[in-house]
KOLVODREN-203703 format. One line per 5 residues: their letters; for each residue x, z, y of N, C-alpha, C. Coordinates in nm, 2 decimals. Example, Ala and Ser with C-alpha at 12.3 -4.5 7.8 and 13.67 -1.06 7.14 Angstrom:
BEGIN
as) 1.32:0.78:-0.57:1.23:0.78:-0.45:1.32:0.78:-0.33  1.28:0.71:-0.22:1.37:0.71:-0.11:1.29:0.79:0.00 .
END
This chain:
BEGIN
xxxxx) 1.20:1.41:-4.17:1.28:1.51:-4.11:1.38:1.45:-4.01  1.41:1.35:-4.04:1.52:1.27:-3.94:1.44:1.20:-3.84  1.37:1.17:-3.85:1.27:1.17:-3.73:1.22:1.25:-3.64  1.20:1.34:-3.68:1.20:1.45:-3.56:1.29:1.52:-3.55  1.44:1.54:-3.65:1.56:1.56:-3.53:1.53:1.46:-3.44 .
xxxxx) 1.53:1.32:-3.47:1.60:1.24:-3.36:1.56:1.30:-3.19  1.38:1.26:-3.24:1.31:1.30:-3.08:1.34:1.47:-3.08  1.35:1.55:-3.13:1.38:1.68:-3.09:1.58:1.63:-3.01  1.64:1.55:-3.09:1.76:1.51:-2.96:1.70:1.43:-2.83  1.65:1.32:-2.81:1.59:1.29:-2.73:1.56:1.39:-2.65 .
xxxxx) 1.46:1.48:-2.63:1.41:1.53:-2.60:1.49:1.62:-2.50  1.59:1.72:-2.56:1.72:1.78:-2.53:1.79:1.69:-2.41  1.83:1.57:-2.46:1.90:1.46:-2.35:1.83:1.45:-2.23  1.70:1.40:-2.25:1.61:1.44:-2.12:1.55:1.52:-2.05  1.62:1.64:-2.11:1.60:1.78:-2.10:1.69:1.79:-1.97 .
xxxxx) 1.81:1.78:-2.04:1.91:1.80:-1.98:1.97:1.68:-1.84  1.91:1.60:-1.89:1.95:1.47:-1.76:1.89:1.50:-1.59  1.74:1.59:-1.65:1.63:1.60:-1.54:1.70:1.73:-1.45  1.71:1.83:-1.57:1.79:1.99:-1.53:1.93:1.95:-1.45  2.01:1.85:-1.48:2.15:1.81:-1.37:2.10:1.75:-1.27 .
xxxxx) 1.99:1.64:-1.28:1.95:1.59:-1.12:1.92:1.66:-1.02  1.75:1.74:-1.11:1.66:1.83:-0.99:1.69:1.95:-1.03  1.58:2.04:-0.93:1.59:2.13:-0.94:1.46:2.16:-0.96  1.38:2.19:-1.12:1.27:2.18:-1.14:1.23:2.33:-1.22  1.10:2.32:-1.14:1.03:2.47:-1.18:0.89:2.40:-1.22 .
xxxxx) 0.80:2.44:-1.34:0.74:2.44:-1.39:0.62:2.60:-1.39  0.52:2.54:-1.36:0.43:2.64:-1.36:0.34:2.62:-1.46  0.29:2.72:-1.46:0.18:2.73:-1.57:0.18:2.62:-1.71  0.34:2.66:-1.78:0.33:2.61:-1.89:0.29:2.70:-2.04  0.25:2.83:-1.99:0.18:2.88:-2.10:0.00:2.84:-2.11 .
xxxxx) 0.00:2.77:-2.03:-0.16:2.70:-2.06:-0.16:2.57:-2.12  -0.05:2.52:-2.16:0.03:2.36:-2.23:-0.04:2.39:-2.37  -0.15:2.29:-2.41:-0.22:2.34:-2.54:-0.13:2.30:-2.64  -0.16:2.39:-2.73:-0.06:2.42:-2.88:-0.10:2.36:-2.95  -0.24:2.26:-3.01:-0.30:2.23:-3.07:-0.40:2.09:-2.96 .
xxxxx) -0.45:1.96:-3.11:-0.58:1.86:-3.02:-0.54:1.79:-2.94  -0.63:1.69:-2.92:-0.62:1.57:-2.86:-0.65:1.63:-2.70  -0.51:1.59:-2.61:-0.53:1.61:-2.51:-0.51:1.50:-2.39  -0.54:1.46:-2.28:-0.52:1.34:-2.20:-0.43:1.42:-2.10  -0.31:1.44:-2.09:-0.23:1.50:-1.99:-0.22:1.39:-1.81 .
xxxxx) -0.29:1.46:-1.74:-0.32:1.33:-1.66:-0.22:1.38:-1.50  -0.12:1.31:-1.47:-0.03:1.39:-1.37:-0.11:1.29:-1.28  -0.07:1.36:-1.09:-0.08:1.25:-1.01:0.09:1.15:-1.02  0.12:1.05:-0.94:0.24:0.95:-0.97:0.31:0.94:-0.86  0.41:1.03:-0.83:0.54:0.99:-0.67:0.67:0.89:-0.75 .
xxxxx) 0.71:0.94:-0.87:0.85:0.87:-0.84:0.81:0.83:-1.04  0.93:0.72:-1.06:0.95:0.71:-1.18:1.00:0.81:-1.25  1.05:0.90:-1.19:1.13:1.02:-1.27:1.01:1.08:-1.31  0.89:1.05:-1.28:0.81:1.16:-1.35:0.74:1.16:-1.47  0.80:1.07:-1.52:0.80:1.05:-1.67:0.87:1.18:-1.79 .
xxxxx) 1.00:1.12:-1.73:1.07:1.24:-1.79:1.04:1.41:-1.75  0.97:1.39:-1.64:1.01:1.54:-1.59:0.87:1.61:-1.74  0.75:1.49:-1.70:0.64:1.55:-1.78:0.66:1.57:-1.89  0.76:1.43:-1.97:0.81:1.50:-2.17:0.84:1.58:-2.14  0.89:1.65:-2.06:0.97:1.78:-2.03:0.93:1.92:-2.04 .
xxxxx) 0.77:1.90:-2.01:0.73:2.07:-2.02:0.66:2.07:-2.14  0.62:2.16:-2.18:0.57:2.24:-2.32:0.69:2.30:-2.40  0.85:2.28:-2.36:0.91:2.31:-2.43:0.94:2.26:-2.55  0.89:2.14:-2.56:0.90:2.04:-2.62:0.88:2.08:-2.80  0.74:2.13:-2.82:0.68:2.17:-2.91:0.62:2.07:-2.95 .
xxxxx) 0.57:2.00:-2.88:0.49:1.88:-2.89:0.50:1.77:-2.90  0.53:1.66:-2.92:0.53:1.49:-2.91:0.47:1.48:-2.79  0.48:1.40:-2.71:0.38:1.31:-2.60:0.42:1.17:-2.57  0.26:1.09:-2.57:0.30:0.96:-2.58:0.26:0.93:-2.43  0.34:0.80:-2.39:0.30:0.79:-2.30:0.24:0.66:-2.22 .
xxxxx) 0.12:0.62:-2.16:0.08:0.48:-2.09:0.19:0.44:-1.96  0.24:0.32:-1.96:0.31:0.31:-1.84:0.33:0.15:-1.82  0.30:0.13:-1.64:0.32:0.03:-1.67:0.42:-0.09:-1.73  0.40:-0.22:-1.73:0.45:-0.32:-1.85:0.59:-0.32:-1.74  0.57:-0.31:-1.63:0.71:-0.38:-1.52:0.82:-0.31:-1.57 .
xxxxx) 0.79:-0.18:-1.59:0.89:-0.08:-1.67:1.00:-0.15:-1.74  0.97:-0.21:-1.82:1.02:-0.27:-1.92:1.10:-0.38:-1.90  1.06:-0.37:-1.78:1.18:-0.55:-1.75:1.34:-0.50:-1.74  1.36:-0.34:-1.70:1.47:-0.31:-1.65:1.54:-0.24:-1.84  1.64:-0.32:-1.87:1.69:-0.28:-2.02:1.73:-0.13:-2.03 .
xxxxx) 1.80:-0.04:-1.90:1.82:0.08:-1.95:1.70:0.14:-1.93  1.53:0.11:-1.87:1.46:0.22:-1.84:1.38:0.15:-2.05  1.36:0.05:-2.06:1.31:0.01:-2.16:1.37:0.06:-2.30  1.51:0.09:-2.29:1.57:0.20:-2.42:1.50:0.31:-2.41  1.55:0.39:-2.28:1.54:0.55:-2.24:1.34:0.54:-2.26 .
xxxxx) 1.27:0.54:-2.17:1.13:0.55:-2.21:1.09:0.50:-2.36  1.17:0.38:-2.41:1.06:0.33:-2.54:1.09:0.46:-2.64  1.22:0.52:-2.63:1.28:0.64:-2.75:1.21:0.80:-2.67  1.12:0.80:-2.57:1.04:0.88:-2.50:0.87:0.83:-2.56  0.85:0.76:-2.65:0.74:0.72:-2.70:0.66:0.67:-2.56 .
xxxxx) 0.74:0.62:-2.44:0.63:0.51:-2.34:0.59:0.36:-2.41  0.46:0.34:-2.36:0.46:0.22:-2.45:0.35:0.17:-2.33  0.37:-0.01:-2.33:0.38:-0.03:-2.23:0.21:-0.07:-2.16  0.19:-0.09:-2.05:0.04:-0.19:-2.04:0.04:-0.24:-1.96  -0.07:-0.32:-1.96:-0.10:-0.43:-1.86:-0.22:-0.40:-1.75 .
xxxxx) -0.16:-0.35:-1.65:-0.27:-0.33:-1.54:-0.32:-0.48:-1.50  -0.32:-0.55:-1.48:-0.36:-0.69:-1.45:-0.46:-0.77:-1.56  -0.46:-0.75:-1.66:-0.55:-0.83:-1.73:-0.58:-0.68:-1.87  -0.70:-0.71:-1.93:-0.75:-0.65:-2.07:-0.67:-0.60:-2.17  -0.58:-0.51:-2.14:-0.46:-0.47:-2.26:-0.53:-0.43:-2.42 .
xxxxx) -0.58:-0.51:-2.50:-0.62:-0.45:-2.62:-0.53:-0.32:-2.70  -0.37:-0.45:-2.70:-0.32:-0.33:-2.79:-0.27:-0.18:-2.73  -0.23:-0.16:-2.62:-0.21:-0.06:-2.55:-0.33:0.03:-2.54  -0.47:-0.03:-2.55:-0.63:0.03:-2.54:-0.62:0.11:-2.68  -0.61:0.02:-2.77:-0.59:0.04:-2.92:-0.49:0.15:-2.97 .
xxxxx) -0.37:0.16:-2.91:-0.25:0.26:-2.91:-0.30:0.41:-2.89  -0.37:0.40:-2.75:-0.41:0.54:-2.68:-0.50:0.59:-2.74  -0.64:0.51:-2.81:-0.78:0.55:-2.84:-0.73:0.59:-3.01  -0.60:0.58:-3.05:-0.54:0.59:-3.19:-0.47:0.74:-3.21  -0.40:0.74:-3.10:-0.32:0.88:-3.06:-0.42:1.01:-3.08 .
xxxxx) -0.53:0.93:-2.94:-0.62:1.10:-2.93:-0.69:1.15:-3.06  -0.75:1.00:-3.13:-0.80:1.06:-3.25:-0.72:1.11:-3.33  -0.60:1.12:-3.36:-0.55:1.18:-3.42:-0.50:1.32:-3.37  -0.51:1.35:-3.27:-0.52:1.48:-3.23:-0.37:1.48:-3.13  -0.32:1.37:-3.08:-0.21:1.36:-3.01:-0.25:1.39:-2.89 .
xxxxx) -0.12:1.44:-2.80:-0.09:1.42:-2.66:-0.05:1.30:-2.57  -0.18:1.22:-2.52:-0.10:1.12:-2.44:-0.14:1.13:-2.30  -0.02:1.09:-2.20:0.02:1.11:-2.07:-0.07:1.00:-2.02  -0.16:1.01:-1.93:-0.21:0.88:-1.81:-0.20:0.92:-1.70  -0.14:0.80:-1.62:-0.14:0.88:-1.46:-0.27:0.79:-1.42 .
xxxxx) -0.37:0.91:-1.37:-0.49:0.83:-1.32:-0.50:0.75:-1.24  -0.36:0.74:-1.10:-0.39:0.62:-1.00:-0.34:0.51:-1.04  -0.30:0.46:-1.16:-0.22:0.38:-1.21:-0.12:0.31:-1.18  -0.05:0.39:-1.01:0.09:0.33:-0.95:0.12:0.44:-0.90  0.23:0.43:-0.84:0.26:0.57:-0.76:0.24:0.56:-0.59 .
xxxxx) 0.21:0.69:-0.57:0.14:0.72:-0.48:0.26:0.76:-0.38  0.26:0.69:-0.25:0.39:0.72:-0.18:0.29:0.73:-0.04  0.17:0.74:-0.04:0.13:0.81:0.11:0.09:0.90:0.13  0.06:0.91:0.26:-0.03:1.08:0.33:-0.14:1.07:0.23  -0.23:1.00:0.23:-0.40:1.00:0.12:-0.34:0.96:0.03 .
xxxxx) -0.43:1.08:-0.06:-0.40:1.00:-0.23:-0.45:0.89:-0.28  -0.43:0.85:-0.32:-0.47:0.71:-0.34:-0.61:0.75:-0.50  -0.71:0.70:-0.53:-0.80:0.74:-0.57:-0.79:0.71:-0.78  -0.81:0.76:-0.83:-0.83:0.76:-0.96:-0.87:0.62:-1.05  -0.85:0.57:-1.10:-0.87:0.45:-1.21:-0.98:0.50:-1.29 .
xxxxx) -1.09:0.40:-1.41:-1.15:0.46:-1.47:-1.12:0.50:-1.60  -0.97:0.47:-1.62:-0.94:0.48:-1.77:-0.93:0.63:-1.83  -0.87:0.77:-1.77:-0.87:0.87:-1.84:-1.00:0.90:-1.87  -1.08:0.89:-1.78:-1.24:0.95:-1.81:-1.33:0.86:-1.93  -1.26:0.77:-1.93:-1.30:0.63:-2.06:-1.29:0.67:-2.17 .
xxxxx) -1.14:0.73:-2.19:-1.03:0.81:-2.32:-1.11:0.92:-2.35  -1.15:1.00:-2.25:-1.21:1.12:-2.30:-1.31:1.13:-2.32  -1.41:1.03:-2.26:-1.53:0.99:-2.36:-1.59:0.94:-2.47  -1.45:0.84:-2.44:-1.45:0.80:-2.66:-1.38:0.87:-2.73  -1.25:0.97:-2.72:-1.26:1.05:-2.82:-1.22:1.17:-2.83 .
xxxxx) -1.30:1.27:-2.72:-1.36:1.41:-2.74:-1.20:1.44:-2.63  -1.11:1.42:-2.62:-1.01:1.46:-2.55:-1.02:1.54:-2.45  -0.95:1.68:-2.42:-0.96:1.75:-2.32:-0.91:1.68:-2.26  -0.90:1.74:-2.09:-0.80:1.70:-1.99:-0.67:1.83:-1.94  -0.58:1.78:-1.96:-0.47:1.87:-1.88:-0.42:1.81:-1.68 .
xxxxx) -0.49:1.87:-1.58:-0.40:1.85:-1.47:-0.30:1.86:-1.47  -0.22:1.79:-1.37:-0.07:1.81:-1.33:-0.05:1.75:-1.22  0.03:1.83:-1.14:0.05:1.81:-1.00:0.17:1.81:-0.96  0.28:1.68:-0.96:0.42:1.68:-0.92:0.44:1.72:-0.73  0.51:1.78:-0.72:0.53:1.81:-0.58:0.69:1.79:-0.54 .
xxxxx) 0.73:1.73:-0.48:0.88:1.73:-0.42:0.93:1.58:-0.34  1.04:1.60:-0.36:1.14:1.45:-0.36:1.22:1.46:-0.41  1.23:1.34:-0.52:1.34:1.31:-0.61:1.48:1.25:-0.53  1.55:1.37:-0.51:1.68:1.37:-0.46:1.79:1.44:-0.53  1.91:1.41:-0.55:2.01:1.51:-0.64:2.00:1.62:-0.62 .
xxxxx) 1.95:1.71:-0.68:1.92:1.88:-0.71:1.81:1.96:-0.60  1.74:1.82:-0.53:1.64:1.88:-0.49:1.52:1.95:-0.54  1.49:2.05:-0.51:1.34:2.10:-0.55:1.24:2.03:-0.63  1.16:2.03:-0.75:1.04:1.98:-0.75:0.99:2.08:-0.82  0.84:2.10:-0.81:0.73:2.19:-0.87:0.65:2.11:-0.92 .
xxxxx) 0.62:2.16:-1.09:0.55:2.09:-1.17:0.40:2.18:-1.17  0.33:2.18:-1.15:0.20:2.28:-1.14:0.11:2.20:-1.26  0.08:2.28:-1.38:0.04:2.24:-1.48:-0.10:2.37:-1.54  -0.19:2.27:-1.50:-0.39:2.36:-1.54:-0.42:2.33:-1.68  -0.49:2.42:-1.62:-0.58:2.48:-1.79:-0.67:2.36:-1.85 .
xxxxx) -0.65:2.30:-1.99:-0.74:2.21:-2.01:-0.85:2.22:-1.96  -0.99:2.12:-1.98:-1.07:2.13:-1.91:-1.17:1.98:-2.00  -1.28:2.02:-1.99:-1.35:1.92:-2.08:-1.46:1.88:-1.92  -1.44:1.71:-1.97:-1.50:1.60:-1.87:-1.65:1.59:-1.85  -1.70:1.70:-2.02:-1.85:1.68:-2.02:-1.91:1.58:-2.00 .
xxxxx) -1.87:1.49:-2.07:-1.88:1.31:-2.14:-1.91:1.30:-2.26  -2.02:1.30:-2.31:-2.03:1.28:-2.46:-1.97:1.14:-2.56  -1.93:1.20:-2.64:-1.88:1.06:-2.77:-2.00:1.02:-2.76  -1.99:0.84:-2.82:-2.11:0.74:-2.89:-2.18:0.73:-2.73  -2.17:0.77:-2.62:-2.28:0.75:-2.53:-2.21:0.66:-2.43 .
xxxxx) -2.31:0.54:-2.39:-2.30:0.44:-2.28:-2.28:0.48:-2.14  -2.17:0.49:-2.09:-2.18:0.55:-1.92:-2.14:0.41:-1.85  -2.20:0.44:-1.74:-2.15:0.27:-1.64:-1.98:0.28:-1.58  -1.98:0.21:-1.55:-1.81:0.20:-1.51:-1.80:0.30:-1.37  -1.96:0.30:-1.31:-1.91:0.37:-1.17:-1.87:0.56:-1.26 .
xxxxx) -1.99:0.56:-1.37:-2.01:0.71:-1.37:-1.85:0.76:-1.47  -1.78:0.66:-1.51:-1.65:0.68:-1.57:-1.53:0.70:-1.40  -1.55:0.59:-1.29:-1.47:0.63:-1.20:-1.51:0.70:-1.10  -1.64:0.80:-1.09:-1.67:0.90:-1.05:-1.61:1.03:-1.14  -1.59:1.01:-1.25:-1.57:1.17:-1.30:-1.44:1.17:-1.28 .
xxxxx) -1.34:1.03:-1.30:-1.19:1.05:-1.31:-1.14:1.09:-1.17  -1.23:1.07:-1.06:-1.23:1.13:-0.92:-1.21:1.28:-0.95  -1.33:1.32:-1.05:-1.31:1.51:-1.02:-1.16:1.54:-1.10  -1.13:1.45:-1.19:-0.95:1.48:-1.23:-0.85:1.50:-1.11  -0.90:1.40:-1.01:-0.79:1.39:-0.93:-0.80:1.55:-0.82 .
xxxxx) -0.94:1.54:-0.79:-1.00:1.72:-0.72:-0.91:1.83:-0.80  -0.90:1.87:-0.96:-0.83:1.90:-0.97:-0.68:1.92:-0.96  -0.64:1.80:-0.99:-0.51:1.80:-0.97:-0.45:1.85:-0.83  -0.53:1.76:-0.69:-0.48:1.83:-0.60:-0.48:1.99:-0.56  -0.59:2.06:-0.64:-0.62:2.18:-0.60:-0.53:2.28:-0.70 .
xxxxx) -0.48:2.23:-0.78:-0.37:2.32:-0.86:-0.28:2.44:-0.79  -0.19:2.38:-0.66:-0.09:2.51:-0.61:-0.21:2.61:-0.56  -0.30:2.60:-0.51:-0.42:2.76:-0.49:-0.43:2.84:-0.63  -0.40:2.78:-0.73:-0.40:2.85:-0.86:-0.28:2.97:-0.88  -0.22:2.90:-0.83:-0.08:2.95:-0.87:-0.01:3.01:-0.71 .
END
């Protein structure tokens, strides 16, 4: 029980931290699943979009999150994200335990966050998808949730969270796919993601 006050306080704090900076609107969070293993996959502009993402569901849910290891060098982002359940990896070499963390979550029916381009994206072209969400969701059954951050993180400026309907990768468990046909489907993540504001 004191455990989940704590993160239901957390939660609140970063509730509230994001609500005094920006000015954030959230779309389509009654399609935020209530239930199951889901891969919540945002595109990546700013570090703030960590918190903005614990931030929607209303915070019904837990969500854990992949993020890079550099994160962690800075002591206040390493408090604030580790008590946000971010936990860290290593884009540069074979991260087992970080591999092991995420492929542990979904089976148990958690929500964990991957941003598919695995840095953030600060140009005109998006920069293209990694193979790892489409990897997750083929070893274990995990829908996908889009999400589409739109703005600039400036004091009380605008941002629009545009958040889609899960969506299955149509990737079977137990089956061998080559690395191209894992970073060709995490491509159709990213087709989603950009096509979200026509939804809405």
């Amino acid at each position: 029980m004191k455990h989940k006050l704590f993160k239901r306080a957390i939660w609140l704090i970063a509730k509230a931290f994001i609500n005094i900076m920006y000015n954030i609107e959230y779309l389509g969070e009654k399609d935020f699943p209530k239930t199951g293993a889901h891969i919540i996959c945002p595109n990546h502009i700013h570090t703030m979009d960590i918190p903005v993402v614990a931030c929607f569901g209303k915070g019904k849910r837990w969500t854990y999150f992949m993020a890079k290891k550099e994160f962690f060098d800075n002591w206040f982002l390493n408090w604030f994200f580790s008590r946000l359940s971010v936990y860290p990896v290593d884009r540069e070499n074979a991260d087992i335990v970080s591999f092991r963390k995420t492929t542990r979550y979904l089976k148990d029916g958690q929500l964990v966050v991957i941003f598919p381009q695995g840095t953030r994206d600060t140009g005109d072209v998006p920069l293209p998808a990694k193979k790892g969400p489409a990897m997750f969701a083929a070893m274990t059954g995990a829908k996908i949730v889009p999400v589409l951050i739109k703005g600039e993180f400036k004091f009380r400026s605008k941002i629009k969270v545009y958040i889609g309907k899960p969506f299955d990768l149509g990737m079977k468990q137990k089956t061998k796919y080559t690395k191209q046909e894992y970073y060709d489907k995490s491509q159709e993540i990213m087709k989603v993601i950009y096509s979200l504001p026509e939804v809405y």
